[in-house]
N, CA, C and O atoms as a Maestro MAE file, in Angstrom:
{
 s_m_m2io_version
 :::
 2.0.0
}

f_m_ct {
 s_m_title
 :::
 protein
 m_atom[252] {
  # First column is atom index #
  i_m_mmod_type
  r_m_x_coord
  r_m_y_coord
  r_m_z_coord
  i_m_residue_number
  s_m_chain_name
  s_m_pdb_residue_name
  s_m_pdb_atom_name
  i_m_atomic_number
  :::
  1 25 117.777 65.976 84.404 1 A "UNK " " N  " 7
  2 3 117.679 65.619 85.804 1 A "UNK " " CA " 6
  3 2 116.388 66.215 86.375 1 A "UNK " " C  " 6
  4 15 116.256 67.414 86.131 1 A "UNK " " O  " 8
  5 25 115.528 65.711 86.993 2 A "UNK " " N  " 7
  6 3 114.497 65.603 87.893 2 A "UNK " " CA " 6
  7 2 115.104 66.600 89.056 2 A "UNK " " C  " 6
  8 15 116.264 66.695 89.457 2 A "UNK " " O  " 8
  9 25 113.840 67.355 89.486 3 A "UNK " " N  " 7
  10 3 114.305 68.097 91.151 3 A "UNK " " CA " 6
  11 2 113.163 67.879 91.341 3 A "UNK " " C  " 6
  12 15 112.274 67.827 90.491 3 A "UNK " " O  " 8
  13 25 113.031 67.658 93.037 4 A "UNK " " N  " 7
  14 3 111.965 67.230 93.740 4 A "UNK " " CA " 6
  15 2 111.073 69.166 93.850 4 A "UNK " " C  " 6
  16 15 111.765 70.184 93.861 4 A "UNK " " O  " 8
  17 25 109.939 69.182 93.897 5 A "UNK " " N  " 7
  18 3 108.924 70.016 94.377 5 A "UNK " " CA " 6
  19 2 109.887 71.247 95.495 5 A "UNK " " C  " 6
  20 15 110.349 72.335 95.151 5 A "UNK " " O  " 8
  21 25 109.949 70.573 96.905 6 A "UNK " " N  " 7
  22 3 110.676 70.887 97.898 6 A "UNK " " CA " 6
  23 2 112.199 71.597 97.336 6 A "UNK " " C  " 6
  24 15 112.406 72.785 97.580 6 A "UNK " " O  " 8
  25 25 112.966 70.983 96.766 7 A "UNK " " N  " 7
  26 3 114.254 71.615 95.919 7 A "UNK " " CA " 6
  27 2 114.173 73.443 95.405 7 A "UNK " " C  " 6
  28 15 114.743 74.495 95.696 7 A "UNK " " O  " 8
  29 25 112.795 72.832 94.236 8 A "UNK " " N  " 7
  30 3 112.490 74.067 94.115 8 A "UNK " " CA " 6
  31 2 112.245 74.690 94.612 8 A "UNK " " C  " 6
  32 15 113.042 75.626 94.669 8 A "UNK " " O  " 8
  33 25 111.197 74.793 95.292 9 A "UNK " " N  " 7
  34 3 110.585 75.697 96.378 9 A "UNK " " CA " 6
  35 2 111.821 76.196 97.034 9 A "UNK " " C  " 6
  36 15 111.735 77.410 97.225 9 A "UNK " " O  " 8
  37 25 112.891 75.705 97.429 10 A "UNK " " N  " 7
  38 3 113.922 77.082 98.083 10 A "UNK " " CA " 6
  39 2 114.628 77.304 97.061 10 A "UNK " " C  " 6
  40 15 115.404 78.250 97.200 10 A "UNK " " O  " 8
  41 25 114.648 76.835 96.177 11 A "UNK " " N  " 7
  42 3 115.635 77.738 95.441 11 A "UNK " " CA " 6
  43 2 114.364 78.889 95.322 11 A "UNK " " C  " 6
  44 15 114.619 79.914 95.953 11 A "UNK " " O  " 8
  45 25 113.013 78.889 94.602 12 A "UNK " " N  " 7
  46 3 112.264 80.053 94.581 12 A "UNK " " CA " 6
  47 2 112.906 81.214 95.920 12 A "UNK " " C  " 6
  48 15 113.506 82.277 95.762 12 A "UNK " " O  " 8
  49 25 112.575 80.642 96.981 13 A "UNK " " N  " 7
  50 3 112.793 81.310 98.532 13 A "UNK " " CA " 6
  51 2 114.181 81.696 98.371 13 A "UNK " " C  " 6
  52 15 114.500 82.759 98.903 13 A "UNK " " O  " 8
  53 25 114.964 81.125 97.819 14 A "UNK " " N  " 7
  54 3 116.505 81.698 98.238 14 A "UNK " " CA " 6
  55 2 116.495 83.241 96.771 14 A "UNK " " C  " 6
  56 15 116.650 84.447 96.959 14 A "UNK " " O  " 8
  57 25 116.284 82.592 95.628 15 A "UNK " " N  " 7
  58 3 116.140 83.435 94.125 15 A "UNK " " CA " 6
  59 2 115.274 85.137 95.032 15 A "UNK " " C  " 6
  60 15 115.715 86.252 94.751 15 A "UNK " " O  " 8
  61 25 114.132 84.965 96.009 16 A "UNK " " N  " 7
  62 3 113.578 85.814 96.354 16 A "UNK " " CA " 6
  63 2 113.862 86.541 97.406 16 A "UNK " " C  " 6
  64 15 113.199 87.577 97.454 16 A "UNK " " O  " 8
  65 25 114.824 86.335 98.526 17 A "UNK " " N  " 7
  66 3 115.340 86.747 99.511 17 A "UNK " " CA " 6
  67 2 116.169 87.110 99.477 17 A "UNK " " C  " 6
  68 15 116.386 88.070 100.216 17 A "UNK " " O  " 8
  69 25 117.063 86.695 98.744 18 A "UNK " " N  " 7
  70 3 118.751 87.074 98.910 18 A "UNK " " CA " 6
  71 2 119.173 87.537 97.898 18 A "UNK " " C  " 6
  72 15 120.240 88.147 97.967 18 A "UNK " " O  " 8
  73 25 118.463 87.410 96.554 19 A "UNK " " N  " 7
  74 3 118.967 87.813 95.256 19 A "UNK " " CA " 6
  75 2 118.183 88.251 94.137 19 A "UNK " " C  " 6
  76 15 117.217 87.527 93.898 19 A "UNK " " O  " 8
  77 25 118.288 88.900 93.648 20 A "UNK " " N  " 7
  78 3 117.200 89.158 92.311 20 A "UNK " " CA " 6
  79 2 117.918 88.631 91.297 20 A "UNK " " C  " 6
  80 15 117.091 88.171 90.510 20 A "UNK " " O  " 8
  81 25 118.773 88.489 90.978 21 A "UNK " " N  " 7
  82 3 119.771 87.709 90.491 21 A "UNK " " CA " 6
  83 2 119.648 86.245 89.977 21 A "UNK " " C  " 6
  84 15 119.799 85.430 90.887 21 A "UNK " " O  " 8
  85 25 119.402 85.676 88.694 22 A "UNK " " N  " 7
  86 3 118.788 84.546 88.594 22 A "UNK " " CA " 6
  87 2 120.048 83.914 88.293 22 A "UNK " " C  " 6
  88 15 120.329 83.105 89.178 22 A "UNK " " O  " 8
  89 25 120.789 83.966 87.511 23 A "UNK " " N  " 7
  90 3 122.427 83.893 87.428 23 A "UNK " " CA " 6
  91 2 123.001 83.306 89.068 23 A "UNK " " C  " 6
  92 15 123.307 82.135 89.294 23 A "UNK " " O  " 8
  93 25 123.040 84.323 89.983 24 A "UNK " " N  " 7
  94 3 123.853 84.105 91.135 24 A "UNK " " CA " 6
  95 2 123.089 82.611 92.074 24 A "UNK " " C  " 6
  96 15 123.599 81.581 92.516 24 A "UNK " " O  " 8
  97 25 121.766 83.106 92.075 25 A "UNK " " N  " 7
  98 3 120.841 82.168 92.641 25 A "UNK " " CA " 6
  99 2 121.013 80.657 92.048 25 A "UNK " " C  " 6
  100 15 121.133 79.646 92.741 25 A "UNK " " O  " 8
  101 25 121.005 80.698 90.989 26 A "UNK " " N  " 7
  102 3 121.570 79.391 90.295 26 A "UNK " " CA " 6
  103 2 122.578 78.783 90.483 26 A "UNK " " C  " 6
  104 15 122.385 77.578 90.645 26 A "UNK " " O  " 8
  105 25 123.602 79.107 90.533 27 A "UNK " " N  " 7
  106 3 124.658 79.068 90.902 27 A "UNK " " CA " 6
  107 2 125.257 78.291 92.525 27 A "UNK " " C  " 6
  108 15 126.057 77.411 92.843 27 A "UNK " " O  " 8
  109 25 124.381 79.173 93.176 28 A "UNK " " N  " 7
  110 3 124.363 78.751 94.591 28 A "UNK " " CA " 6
  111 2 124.155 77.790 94.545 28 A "UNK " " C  " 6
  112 15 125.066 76.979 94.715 28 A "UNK " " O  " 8
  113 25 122.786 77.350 94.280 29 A "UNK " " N  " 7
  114 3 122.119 75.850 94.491 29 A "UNK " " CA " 6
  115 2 122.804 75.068 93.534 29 A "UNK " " C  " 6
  116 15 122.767 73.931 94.007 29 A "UNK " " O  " 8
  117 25 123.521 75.022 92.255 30 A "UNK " " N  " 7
  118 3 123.974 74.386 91.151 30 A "UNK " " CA " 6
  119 2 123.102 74.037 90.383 30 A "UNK " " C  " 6
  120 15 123.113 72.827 90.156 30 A "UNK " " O  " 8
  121 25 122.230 74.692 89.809 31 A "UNK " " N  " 7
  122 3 121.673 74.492 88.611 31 A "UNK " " CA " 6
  123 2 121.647 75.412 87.770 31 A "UNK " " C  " 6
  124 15 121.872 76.560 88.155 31 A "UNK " " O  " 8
  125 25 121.337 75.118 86.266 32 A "UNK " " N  " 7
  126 3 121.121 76.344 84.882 32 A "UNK " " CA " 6
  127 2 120.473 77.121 85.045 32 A "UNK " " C  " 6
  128 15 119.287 77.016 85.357 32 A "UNK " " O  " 8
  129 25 121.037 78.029 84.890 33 A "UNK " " N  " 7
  130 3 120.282 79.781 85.064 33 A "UNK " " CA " 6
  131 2 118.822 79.719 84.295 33 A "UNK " " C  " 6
  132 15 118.031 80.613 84.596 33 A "UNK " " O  " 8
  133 25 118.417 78.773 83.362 34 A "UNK " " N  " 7
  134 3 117.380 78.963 82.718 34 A "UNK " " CA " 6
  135 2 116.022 77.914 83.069 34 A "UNK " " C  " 6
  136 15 114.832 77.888 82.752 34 A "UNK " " O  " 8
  137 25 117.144 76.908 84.089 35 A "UNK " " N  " 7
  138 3 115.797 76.229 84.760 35 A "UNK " " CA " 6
  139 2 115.134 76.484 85.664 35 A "UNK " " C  " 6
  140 15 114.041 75.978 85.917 35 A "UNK " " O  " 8
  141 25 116.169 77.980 86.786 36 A "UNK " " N  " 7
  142 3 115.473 78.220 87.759 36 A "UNK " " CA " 6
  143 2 114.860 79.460 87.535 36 A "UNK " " C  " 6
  144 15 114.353 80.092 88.462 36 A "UNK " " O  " 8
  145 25 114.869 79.954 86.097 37 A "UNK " " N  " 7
  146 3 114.422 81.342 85.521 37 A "UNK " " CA " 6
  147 2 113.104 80.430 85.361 37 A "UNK " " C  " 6
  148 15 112.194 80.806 86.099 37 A "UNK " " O  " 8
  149 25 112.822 79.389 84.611 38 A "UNK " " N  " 7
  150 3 111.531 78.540 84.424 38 A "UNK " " CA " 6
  151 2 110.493 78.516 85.650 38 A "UNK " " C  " 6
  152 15 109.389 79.045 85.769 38 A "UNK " " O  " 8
  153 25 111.268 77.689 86.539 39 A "UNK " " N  " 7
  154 3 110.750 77.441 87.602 39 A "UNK " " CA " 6
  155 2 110.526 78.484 88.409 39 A "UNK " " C  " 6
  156 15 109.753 78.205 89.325 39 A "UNK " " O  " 8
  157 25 111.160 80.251 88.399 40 A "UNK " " N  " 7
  158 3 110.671 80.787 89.209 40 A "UNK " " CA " 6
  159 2 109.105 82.021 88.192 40 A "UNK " " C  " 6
  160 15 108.299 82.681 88.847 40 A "UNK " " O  " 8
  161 25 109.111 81.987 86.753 41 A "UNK " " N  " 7
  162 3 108.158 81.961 85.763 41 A "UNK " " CA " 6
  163 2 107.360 81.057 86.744 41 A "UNK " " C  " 6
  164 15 106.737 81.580 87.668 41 A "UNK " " O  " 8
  165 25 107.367 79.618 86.549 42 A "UNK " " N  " 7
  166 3 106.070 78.828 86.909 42 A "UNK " " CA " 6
  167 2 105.566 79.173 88.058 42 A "UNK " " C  " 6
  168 15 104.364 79.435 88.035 42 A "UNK " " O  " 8
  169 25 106.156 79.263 89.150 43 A "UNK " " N  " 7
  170 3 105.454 79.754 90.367 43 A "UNK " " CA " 6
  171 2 104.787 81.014 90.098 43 A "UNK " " C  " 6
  172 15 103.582 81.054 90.348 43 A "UNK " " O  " 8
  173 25 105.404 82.149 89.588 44 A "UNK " " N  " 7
  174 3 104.709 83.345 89.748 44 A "UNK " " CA " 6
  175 2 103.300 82.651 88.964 44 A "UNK " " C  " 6
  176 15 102.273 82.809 89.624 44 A "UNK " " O  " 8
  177 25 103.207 82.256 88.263 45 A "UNK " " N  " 7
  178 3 101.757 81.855 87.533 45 A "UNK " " CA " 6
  179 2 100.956 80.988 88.754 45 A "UNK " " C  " 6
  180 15 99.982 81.505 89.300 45 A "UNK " " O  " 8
  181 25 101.371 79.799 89.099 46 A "UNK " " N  " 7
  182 3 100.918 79.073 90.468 46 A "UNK " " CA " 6
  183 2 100.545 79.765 91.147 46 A "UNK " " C  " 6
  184 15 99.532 79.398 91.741 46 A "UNK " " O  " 8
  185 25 101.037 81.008 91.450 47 A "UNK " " N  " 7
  186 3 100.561 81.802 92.929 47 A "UNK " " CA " 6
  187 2 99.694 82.720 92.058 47 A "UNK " " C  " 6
  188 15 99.635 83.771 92.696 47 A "UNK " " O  " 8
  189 25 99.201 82.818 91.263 48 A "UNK " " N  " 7
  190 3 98.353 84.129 90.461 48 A "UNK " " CA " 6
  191 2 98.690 85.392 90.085 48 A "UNK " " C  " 6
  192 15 98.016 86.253 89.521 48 A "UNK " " O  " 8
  193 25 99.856 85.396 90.478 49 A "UNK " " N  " 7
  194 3 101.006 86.942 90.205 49 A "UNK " " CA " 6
  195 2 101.733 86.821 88.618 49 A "UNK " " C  " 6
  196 15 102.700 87.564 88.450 49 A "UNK " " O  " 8
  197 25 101.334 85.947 87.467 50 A "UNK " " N  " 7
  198 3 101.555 86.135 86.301 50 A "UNK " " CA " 6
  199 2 100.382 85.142 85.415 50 A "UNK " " C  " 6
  200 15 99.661 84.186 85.700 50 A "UNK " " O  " 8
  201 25 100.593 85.777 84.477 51 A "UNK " " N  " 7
  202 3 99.507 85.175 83.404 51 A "UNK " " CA " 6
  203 2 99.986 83.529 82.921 51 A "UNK " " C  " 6
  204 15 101.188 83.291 82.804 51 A "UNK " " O  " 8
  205 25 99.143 82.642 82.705 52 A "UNK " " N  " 7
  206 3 99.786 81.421 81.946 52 A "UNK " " CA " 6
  207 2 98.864 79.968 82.520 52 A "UNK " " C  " 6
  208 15 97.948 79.939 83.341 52 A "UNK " " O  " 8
  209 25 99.341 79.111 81.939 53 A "UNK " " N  " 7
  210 3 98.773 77.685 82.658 53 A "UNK " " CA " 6
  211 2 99.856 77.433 83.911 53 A "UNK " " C  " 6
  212 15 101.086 77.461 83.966 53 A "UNK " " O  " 8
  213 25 98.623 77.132 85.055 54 A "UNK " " N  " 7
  214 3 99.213 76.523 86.289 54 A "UNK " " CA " 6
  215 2 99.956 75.256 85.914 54 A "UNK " " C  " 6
  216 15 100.161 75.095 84.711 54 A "UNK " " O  " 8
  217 25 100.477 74.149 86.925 55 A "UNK " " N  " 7
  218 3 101.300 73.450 87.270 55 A "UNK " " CA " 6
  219 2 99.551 72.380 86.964 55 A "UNK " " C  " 6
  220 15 99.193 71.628 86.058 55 A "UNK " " O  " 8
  221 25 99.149 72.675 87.750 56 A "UNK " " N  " 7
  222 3 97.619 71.778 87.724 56 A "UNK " " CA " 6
  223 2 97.179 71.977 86.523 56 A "UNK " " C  " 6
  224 15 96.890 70.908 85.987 56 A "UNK " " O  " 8
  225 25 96.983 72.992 85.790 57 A "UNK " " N  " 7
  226 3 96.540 72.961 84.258 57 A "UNK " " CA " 6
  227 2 97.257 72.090 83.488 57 A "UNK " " C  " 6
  228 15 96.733 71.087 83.002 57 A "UNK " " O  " 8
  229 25 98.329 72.358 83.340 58 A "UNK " " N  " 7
  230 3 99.276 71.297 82.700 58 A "UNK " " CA " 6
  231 2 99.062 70.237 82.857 58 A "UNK " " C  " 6
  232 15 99.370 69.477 81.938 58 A "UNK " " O  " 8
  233 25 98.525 69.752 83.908 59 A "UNK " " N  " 7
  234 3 98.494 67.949 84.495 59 A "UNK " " CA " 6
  235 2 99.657 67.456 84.826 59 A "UNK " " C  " 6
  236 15 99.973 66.294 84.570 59 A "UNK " " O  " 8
  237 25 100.677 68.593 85.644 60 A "UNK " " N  " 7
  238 3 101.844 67.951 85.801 60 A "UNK " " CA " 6
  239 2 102.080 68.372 87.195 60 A "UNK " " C  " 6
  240 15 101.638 69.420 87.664 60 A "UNK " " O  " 8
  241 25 102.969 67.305 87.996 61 A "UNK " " N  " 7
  242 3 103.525 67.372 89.170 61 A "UNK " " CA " 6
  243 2 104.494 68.505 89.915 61 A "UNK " " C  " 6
  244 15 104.834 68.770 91.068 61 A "UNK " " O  " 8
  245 25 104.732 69.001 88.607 62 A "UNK " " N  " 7
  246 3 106.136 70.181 88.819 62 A "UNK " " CA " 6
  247 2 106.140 70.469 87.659 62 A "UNK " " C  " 6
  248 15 105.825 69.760 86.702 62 A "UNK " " O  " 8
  249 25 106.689 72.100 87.685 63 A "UNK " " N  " 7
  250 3 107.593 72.755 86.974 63 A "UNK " " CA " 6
  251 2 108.236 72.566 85.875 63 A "UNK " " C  " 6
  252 15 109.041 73.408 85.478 63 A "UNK " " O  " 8
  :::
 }
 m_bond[251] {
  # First column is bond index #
  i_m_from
  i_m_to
  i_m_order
  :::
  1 1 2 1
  2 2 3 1
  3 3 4 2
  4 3 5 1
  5 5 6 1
  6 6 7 1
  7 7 8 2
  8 7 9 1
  9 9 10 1
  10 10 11 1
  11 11 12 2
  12 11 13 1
  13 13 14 1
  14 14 15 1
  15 15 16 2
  16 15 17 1
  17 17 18 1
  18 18 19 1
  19 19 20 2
  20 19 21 1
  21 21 22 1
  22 22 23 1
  23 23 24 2
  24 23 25 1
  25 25 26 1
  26 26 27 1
  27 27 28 2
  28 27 29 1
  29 29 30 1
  30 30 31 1
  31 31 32 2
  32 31 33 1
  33 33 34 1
  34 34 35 1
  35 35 36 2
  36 35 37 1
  37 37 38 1
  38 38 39 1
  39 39 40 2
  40 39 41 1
  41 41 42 1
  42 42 43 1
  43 43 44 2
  44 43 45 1
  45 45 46 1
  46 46 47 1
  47 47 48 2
  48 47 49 1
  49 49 50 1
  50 50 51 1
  51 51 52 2
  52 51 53 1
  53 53 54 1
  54 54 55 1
  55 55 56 2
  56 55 57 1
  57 57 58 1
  58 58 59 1
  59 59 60 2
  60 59 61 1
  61 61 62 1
  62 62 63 1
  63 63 64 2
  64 63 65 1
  65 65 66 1
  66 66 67 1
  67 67 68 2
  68 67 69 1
  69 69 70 1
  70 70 71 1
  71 71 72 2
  72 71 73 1
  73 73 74 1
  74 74 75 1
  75 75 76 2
  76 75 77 1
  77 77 78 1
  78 78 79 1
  79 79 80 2
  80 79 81 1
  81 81 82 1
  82 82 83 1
  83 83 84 2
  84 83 85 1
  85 85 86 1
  86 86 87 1
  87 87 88 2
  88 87 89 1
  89 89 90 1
  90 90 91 1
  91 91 92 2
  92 91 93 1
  93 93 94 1
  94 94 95 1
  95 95 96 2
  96 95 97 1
  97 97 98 1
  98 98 99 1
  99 99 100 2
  100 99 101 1
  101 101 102 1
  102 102 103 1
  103 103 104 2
  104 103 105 1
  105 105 106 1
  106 106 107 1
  107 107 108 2
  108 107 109 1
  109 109 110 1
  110 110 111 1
  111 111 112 2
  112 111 113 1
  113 113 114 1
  114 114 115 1
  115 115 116 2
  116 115 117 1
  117 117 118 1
  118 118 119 1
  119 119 120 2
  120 119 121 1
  121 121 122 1
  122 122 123 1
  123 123 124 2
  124 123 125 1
  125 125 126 1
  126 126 127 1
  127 127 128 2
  128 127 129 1
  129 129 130 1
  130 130 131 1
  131 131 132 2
  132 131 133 1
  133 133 134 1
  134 134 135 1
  135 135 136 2
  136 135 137 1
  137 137 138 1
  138 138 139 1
  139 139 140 2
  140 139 141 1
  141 141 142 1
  142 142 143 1
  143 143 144 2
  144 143 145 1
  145 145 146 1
  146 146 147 1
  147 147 148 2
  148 147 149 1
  149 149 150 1
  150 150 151 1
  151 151 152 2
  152 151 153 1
  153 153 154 1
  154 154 155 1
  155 155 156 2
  156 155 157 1
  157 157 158 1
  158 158 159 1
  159 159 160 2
  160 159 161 1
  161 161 162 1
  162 162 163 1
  163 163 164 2
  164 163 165 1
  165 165 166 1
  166 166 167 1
  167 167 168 2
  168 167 169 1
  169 169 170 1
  170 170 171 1
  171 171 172 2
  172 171 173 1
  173 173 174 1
  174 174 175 1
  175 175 176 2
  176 175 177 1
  177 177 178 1
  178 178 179 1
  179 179 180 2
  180 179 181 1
  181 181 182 1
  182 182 183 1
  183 183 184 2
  184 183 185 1
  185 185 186 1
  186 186 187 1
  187 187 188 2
  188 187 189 1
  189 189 190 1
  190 190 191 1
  191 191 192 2
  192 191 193 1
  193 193 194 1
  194 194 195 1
  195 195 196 2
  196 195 197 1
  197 197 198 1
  198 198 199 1
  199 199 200 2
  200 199 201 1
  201 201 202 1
  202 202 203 1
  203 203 204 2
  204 203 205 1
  205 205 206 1
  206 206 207 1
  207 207 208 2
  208 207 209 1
  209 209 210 1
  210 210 211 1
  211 211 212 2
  212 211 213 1
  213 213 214 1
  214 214 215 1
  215 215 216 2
  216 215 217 1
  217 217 218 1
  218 218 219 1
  219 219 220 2
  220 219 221 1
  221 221 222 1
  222 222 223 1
  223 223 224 2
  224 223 225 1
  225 225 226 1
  226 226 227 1
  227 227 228 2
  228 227 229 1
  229 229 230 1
  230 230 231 1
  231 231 232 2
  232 231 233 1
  233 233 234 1
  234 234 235 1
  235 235 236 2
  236 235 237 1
  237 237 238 1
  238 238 239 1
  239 239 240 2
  240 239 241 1
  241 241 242 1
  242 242 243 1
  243 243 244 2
  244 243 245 1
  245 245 246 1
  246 246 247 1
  247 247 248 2
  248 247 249 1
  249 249 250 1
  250 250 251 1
  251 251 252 2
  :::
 }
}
C-alpha cells in the first residue's frame, strides 16, 4: 500500500512528539512498525540529521 507524502509527515510529527516509541506510534496511525521505522530513517537523512541518499537522490517521490 502507497501513503501519500502528507500521511507520513504526521506520522513523523506524531512518532516525534508524543512518542519515541516506534511500535506505539505505529500502531496509532495503523501501520508496520518497520515502515514507519523506514520512513522516520528517511527523513532524518532528508533533513541532514543522518547519513544516506535523500528522497531526491533516489529519484523518488517518497520514502
Amino acid at each position: 500500500m502507497k501513503y501519500t507524502d502528507e500521511f507520513k509527515h504526521e506520522a513523523f510529527r506524531l512518532h516525534r512528539s508524543e512518542t519515541s516509541e516506534i511500535e506505539k506510534a505505529a500502531r496509532e496511525i495503523g501501520v508496520a512498525p518497520e515502515s514507519l521505522r523506514r520512513w522516520v530513517s528517511q527523513d532524518s537523512i532528508d533533513l541532514g540529521q543522518a547519513e544516506g541518499l535523500t528522497t531526491a537522490e533516489r529519484g523518488g517521490p517518497s520514502a
